[in-house]
Residue frames as a rotation matrix with the C-alpha (Angstrom) as fourth column:
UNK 1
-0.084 0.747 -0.659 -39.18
-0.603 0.488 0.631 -30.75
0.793 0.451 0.410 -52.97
UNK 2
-0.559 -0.793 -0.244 -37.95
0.105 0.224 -0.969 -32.49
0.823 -0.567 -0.042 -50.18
UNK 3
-0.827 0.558 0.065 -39.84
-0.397 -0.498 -0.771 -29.65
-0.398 -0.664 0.634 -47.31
UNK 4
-0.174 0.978 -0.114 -43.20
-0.807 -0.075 0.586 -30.08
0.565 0.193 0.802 -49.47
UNK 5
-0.107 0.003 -0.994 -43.03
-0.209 0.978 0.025 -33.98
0.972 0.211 -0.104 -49.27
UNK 6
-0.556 -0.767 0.321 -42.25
0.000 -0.386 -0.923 -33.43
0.831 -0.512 0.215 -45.67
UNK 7
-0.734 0.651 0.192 -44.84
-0.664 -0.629 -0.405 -30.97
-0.143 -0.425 0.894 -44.59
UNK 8
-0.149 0.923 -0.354 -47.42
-0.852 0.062 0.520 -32.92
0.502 0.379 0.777 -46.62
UNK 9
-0.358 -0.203 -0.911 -46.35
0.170 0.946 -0.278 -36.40
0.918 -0.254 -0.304 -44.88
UNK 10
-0.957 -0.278 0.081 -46.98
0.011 -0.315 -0.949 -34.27
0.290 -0.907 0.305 -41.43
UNK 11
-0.783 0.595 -0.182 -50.18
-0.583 -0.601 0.546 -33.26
0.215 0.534 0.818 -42.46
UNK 12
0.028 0.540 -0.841 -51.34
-0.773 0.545 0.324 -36.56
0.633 0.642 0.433 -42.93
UNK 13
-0.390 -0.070 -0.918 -49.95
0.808 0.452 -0.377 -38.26
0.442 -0.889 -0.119 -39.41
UNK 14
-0.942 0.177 0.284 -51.92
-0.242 -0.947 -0.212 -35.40
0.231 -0.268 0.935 -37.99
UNK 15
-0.365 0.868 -0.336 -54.47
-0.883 -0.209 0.421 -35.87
0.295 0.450 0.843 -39.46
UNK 16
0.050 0.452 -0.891 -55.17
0.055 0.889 0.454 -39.53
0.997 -0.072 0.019 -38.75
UNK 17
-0.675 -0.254 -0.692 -54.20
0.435 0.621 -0.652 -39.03
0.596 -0.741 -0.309 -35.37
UNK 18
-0.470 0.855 0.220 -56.91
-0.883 -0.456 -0.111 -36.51
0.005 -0.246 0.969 -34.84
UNK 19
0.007 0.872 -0.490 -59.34
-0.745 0.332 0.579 -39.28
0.668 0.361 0.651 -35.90
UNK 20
-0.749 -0.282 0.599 -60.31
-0.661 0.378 -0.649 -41.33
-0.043 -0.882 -0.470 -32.88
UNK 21
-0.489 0.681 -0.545 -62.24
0.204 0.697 0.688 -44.46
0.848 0.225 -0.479 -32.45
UNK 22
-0.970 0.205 0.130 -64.71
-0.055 0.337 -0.940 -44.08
-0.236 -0.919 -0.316 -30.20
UNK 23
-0.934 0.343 0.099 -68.10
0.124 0.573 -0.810 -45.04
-0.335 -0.744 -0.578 -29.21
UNK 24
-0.642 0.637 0.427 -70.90
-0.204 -0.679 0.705 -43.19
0.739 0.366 0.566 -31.49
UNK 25
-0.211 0.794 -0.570 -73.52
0.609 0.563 0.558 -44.94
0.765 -0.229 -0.602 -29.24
UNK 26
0.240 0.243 -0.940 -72.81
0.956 -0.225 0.186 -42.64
-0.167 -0.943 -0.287 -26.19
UNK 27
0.774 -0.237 0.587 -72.57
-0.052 -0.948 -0.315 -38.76
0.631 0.213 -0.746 -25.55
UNK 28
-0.169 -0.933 -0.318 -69.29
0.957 -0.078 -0.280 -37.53
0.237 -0.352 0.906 -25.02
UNK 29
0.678 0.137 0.722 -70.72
-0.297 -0.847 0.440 -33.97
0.672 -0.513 -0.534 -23.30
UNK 30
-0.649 -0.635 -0.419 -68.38
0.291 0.302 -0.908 -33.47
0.703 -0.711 -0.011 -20.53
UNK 31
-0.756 0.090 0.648 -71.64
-0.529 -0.668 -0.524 -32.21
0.386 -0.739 0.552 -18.90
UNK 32
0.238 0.652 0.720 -74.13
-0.749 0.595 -0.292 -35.05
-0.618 -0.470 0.630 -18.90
UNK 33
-0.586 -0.165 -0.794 -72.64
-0.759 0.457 0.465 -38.10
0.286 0.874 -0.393 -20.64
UNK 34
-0.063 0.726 0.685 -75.10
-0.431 0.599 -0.675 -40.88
-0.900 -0.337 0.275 -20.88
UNK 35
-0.850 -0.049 0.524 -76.29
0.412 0.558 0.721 -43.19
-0.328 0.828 -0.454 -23.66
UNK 36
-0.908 0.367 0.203 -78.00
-0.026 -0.533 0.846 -42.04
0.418 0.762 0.494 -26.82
UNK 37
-0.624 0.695 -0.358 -80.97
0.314 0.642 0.700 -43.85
0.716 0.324 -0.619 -25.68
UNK 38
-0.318 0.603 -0.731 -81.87
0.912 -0.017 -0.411 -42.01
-0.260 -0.797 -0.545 -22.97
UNK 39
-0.911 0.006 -0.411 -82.44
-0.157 -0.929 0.335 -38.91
-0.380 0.370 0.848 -25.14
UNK 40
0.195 0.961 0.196 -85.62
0.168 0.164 -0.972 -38.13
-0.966 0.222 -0.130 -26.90
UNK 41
-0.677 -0.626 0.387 -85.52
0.498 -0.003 0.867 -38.05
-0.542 0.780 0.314 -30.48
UNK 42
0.168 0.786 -0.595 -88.02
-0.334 -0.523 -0.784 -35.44
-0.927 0.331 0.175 -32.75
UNK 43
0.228 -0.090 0.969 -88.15
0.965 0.150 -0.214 -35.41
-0.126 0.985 0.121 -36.76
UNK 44
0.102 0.041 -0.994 -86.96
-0.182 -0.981 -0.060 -33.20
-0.978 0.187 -0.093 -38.74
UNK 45
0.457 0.296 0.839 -88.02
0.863 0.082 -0.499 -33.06
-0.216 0.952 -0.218 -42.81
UNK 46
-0.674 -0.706 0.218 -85.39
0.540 -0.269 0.797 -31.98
-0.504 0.655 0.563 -45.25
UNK 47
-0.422 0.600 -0.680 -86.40
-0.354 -0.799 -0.486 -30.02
-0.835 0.035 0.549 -47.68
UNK 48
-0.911 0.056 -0.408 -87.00
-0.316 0.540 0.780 -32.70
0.264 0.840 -0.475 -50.01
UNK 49
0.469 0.877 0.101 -90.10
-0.682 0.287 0.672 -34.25
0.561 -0.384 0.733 -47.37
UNK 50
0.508 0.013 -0.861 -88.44
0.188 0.974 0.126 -37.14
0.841 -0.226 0.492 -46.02
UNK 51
0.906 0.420 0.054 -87.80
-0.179 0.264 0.948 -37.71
0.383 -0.868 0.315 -42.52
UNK 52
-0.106 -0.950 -0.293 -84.43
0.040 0.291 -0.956 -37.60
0.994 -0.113 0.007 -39.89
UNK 53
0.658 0.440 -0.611 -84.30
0.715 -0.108 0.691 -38.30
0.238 -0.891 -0.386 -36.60
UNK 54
-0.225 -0.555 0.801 -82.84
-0.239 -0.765 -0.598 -35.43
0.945 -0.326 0.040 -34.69
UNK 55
0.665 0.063 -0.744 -81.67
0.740 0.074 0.668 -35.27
0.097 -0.995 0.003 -30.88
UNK 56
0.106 -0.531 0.841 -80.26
0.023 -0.844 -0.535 -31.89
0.994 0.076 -0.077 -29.58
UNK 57
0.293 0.150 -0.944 -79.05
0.652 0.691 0.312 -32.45
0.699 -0.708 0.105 -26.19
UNK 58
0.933 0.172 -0.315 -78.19
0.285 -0.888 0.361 -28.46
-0.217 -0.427 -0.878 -25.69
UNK 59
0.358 -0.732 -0.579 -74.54
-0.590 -0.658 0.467 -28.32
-0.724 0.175 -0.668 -26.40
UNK 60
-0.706 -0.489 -0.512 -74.70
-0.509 -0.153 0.847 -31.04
-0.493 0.859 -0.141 -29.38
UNK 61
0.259 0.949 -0.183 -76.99
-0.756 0.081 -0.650 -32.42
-0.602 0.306 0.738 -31.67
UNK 62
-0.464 0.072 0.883 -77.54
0.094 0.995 -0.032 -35.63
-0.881 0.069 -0.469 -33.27
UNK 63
-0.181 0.654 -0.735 -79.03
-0.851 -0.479 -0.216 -36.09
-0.494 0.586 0.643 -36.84
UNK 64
-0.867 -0.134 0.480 -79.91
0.180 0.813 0.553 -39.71
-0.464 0.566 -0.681 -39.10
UNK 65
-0.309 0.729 -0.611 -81.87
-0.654 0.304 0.693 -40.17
0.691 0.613 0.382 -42.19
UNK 66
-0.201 0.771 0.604 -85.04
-0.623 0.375 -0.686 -42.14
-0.756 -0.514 0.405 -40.94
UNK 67
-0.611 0.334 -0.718 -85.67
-0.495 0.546 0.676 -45.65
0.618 0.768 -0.169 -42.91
UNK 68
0.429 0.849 0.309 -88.21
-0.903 0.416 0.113 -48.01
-0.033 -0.327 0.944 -43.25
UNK 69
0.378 -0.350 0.857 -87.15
-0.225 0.863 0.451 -51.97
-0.898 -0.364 0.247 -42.40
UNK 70
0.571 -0.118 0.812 -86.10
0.783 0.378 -0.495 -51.94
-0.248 0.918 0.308 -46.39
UNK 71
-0.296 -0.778 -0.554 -83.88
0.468 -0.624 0.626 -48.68
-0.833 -0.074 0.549 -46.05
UNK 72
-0.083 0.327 0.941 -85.84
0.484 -0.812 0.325 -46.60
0.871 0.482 -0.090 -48.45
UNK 73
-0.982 -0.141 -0.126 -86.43
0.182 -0.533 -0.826 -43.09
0.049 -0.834 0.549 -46.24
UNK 74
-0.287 0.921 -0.263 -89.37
0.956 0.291 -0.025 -42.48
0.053 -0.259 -0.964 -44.92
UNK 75
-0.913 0.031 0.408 -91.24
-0.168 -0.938 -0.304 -39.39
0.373 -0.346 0.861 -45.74
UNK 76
-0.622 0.570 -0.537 -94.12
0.778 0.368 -0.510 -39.25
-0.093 -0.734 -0.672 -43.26
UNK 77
0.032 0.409 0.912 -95.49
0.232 -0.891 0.391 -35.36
0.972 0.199 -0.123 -43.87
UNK 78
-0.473 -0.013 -0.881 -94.56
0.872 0.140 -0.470 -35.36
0.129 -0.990 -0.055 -40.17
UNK 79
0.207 0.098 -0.974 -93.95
0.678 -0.732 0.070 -31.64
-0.705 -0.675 -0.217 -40.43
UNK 80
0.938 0.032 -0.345 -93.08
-0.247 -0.637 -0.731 -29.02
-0.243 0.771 -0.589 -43.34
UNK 81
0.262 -0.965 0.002 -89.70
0.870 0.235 -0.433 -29.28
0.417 0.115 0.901 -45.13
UNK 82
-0.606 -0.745 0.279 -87.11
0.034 -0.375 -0.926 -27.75
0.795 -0.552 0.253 -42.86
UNK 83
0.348 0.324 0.880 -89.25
-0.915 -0.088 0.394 -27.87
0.205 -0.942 0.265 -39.67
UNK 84
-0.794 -0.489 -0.361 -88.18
-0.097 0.689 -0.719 -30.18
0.601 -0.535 -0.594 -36.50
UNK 85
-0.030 0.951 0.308 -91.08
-0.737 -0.229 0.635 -31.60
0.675 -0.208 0.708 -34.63
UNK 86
0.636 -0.015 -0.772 -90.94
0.351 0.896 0.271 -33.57
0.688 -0.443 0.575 -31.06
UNK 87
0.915 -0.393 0.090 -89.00
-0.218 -0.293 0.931 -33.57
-0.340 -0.871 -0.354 -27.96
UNK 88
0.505 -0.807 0.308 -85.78
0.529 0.007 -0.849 -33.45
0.683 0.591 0.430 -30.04
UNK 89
-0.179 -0.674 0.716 -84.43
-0.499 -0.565 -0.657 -31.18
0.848 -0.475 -0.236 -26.78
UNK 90
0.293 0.050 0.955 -85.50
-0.903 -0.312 0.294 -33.12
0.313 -0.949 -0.046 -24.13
UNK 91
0.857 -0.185 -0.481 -83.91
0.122 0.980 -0.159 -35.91
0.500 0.077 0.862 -22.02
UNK 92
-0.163 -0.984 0.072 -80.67
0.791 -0.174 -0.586 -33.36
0.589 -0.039 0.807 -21.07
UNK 93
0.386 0.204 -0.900 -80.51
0.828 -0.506 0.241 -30.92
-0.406 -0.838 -0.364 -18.08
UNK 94
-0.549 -0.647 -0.530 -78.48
0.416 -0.761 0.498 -28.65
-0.726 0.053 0.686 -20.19
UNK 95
0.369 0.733 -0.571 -80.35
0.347 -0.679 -0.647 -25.58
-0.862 0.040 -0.505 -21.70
UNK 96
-0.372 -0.537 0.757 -80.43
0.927 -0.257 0.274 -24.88
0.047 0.804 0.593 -25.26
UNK 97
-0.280 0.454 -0.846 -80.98
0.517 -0.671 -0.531 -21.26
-0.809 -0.586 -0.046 -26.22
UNK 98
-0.892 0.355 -0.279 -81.67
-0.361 -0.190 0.913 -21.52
0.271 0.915 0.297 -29.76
C-alpha cells in the first residue's frame, strides 16, 4: 500500500510541476514570438450560432468565446455553425497547411 501511495504522491509533484505560470498574453512559438495583439483574429460559430474569436498563427491556434460588454455571447450569424471567417491566419510568417 505503501508503493501505490508512493507512485500516486509522484504523480501528483509531476504533475504540478508540469504546470507553469506563464504569460497567456504572448506567443510562445519558438518561431515568431510576439504579442497576441499583433495577430489577426477571424470568428468562428460553434455549432450552436454563437461567436469565438479564433487566431491560428500556423503552428498554434488561439480560440475565446466572444461576449458582449454584459458577458452574454454574442451570436452575430457571422458565418454558418462550424465555419471560421476572417484573417484568423494572418499576422504570422509561418505557413499553415490546413
Amino acid at each position: 500500500m505503501k508503493i501505490v501511495k508512493a507512485i500516486a504522491l509522484l504523480a501528483a509533484v509531476g504533475t504540478l510541476a508540469a504546470c507553469e505560470a506563464t504569460d497567456k498574453t504572448r506567443d510562445r512559438n519558438i518561431f515568431d514570438t510576439k504579442d497576441l495583439s499583433q495577430l489577426k483574429a477571424g470568428i468562428w460559430v460553434d455549432p450552436t450560432g454563437c461567436d469565438h474569436w479564433i487566431i491560428d498563427d500556423g503552428v498554434e491556434g488561439y480560440l475565446s468565446q466572444r461576449l458582449d460588454r454584459n458577458g452574454k455571447p454574442v451570436c452575430s450569424g457571422a458565418a454558418p455553425p462550424g465555419v471560421a471567417t476572417g484573417p484568423f491566419k494572418k499576422g504570422s510568417a509561418v505557413v499553415d497547411a490546413i
